[in-house]
SERO-4910 file (N, C-alpha, C, O; in steps of 0.05 Angstrom, whole numbers):
BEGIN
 pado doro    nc1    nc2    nc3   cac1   cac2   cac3    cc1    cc2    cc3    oc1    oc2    oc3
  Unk    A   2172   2124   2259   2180   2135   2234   2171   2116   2211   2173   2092   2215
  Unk    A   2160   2130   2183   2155   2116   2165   2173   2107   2157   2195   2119   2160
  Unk    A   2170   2072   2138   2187   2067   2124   2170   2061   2095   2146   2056   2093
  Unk    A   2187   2063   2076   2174   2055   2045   2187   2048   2034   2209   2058   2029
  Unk    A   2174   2019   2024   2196   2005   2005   2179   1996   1969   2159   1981   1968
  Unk    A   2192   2010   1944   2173   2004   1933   2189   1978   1919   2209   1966   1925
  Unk    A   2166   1973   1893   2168   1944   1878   2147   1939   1854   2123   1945   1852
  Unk    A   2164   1928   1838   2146   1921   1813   2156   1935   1780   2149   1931   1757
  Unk    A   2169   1946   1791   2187   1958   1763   2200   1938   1744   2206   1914   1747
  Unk    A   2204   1956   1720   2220   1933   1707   2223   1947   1675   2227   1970   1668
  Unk    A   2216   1919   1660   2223   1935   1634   2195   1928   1617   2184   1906   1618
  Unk    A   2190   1940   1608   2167   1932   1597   2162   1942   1565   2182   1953   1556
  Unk    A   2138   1940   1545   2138   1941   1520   2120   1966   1521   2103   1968   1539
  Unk    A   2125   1987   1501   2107   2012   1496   2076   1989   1489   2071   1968   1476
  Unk    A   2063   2008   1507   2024   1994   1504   2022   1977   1531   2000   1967   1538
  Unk    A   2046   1975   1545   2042   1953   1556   2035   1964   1597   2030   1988   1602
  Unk    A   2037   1944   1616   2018   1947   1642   2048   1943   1658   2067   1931   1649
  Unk    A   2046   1956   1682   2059   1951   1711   2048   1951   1731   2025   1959   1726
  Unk    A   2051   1945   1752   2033   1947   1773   2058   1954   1801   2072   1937   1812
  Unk    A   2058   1979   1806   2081   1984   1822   2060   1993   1854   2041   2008   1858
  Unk    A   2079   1974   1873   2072   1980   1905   2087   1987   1924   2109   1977   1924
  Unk    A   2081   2005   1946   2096   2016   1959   2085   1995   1989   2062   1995   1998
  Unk    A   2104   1983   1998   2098   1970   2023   2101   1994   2049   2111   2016   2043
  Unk    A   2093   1990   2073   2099   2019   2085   2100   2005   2122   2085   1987   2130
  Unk    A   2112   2012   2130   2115   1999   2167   2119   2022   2180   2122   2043   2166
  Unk    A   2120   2022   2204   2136   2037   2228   2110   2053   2236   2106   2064   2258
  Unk    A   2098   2051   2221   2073   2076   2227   2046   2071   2214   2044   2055   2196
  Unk    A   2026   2084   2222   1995   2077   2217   1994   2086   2187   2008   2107   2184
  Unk    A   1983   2077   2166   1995   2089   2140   1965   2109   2138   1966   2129   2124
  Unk    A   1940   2103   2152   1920   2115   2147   1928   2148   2156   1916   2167   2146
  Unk    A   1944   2152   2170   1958   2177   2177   1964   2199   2159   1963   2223   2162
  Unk    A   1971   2180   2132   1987   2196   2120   1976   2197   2083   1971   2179   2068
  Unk    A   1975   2216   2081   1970   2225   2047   1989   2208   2031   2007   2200   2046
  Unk    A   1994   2198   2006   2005   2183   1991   2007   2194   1963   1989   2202   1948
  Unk    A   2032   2193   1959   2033   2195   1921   2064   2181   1912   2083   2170   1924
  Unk    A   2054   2188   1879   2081   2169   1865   2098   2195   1849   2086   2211   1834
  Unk    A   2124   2196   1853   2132   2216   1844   2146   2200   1815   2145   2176   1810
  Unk    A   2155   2217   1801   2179   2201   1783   2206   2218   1772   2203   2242   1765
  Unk    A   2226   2210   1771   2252   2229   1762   2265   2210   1727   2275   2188   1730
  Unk    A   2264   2218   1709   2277   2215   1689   2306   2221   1689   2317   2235   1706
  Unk    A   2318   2211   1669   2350   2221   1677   2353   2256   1664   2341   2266   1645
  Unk    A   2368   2265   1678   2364   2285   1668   2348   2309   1675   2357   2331   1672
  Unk    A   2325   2304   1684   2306   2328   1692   2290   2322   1723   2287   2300   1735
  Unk    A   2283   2339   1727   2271   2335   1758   2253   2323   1769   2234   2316   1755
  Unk    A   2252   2317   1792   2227   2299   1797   2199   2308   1794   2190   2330   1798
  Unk    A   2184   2284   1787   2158   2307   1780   2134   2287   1794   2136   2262   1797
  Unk    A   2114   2304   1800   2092   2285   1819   2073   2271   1792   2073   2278   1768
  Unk    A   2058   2251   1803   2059   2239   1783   2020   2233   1791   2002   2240   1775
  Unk    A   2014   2221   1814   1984   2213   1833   1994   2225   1858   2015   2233   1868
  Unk    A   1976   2222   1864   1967   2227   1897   1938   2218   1905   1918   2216   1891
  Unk    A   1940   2213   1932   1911   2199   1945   1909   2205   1971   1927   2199   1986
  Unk    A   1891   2217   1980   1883   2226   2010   1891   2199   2033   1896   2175   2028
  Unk    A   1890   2210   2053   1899   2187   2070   1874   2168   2078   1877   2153   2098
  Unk    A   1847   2170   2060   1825   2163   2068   1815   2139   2043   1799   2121   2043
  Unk    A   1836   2152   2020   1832   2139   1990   1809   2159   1969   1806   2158   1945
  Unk    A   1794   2177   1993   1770   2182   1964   1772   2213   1947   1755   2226   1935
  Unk    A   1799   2216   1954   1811   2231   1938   1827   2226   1919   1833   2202   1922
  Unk    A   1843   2237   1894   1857   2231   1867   1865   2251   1860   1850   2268   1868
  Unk    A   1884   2261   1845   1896   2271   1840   1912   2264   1813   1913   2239   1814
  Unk    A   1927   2272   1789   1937   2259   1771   1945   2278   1755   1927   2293   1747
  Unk    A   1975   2282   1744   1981   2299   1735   1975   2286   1700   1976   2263   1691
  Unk    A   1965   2320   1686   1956   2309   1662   1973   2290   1641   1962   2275   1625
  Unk    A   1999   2294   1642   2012   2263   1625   1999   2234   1631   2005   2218   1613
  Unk    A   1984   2224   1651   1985   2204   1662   1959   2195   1661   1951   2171   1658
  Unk    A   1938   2227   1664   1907   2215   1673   1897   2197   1643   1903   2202   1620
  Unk    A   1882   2179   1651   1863   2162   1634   1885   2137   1636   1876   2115   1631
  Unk    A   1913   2140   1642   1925   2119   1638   1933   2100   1670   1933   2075   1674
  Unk    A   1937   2122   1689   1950   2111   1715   1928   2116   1725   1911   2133   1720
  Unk    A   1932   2093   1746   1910   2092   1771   1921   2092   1801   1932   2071   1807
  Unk    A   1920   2110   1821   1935   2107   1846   1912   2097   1863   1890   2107   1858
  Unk    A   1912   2075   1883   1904   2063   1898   1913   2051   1926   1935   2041   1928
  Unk    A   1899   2052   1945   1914   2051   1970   1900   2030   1990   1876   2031   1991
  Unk    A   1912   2013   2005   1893   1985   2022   1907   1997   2048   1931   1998   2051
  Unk    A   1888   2006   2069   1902   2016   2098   1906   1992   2104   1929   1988   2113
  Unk    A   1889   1971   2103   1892   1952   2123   1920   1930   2119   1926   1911   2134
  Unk    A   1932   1941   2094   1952   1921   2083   1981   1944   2075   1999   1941   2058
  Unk    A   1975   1962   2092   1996   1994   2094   2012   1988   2064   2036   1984   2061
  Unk    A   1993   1990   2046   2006   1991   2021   1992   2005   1997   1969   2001   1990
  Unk    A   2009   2023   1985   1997   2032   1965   2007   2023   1928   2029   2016   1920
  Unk    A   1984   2025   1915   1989   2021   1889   1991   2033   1861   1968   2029   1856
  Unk    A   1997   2041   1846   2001   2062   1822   1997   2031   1795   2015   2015   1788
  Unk    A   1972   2033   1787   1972   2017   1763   1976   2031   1744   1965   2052   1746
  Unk    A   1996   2026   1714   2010   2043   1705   2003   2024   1672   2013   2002   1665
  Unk    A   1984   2041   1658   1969   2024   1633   1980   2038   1615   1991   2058   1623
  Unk    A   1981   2030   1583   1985   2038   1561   2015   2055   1561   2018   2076   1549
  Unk    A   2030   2046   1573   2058   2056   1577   2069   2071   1554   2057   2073   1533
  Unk    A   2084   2079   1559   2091   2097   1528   2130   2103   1540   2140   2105   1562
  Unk    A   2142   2104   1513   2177   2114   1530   2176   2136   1543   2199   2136   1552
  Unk    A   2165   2159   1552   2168   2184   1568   2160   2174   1585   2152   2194   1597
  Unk    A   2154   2152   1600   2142   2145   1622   2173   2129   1635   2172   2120   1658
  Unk    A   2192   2127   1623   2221   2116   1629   2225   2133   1662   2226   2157   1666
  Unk    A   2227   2115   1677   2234   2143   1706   2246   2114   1729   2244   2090   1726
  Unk    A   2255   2126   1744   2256   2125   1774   2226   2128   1783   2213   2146   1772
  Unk    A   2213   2113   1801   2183   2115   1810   2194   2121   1842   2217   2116   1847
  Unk    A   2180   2132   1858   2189   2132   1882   2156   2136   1886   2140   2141   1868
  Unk    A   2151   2131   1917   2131   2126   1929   2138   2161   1970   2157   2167   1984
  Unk    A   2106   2171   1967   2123   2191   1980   2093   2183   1995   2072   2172   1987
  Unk    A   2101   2195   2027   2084   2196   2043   2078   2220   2062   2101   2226   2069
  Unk    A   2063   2234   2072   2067   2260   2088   2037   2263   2107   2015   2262   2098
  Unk    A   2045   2265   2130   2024   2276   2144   2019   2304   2145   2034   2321   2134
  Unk    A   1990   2313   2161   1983   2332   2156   2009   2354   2176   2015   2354   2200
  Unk    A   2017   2366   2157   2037   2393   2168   2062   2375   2172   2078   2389   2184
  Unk    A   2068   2362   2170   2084   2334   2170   2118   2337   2148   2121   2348   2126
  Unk    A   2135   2326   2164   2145   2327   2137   2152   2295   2122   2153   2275   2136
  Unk    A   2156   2293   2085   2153   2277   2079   2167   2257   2077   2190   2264   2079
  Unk    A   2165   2231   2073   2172   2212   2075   2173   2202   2038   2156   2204   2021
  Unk    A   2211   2187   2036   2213   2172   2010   2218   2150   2012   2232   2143   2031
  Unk    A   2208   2129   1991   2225   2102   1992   2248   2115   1969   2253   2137   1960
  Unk    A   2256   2088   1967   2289   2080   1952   2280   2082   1918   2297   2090   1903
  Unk    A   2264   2078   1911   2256   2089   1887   2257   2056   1868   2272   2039   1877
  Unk    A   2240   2049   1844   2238   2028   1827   2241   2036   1795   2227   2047   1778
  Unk    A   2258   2029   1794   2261   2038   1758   2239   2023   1736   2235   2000   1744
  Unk    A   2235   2025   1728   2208   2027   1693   2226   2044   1681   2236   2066   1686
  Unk    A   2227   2019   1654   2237   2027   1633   2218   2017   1605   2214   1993   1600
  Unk    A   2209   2036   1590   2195   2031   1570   2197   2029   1546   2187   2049   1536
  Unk    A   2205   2013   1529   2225   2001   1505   2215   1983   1493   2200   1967   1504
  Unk    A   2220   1982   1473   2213   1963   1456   2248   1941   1442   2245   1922   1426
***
């Protein structure tokens, strides 16, 4: 069984960079498709990237593209969401999700970003 633990959250300045990673064990991570979801308080979780379980796929929902980058190292079962030019609607819970094919999915514990000045 997968495990996912993410990291790298915090508080940061509108304009400003994070670099949030999902560590991942118990299982082959090349297995499995990857994305970053996020939940604000208040409203629902919403997908955010995604990346094939191979990497040469992307995915990016339009709030995000030109700004976030999702990235994935099999050999180091970890994936990454670089998160540029921040802005406050980007305030969330980050969670890191995993799923094989027909599979069902896998969550970590989730990393809070908060974007403030």
């Amino acid at each position: 069984q997968l495990q996912l633990v993410e990291s790298g959250g915090g508080l940061v300045q509108p304009g400003g960079s994070l670099r949030l990673s999902c560590a991942t064990s118990g299982s082959t991570l090349e297995d499995y498709a990857t994305g970053w979801f996020r939940q604000a308080p208040g409203k629902e979780r919403e997908a955010v990237a995604c990346i094939s379980s191979s990497g040469r796929s992307t995915n990016y929902a339009d709030s995000v593209k030109g700004r976030f980058t999702i990235s994935r190292d099999n050999a180091k079962n970890t994936v990454y969401l670089q998160m540029n030019s921040l802005k406050p609607e980007d305030t969330a819970v980050y969670y890191c999700n995993a799923v094989e094919f027909l599979g069902s999915p896998y969550w970590g514990q989730g990393t809070q970003v908060t974007v403030s000045s």
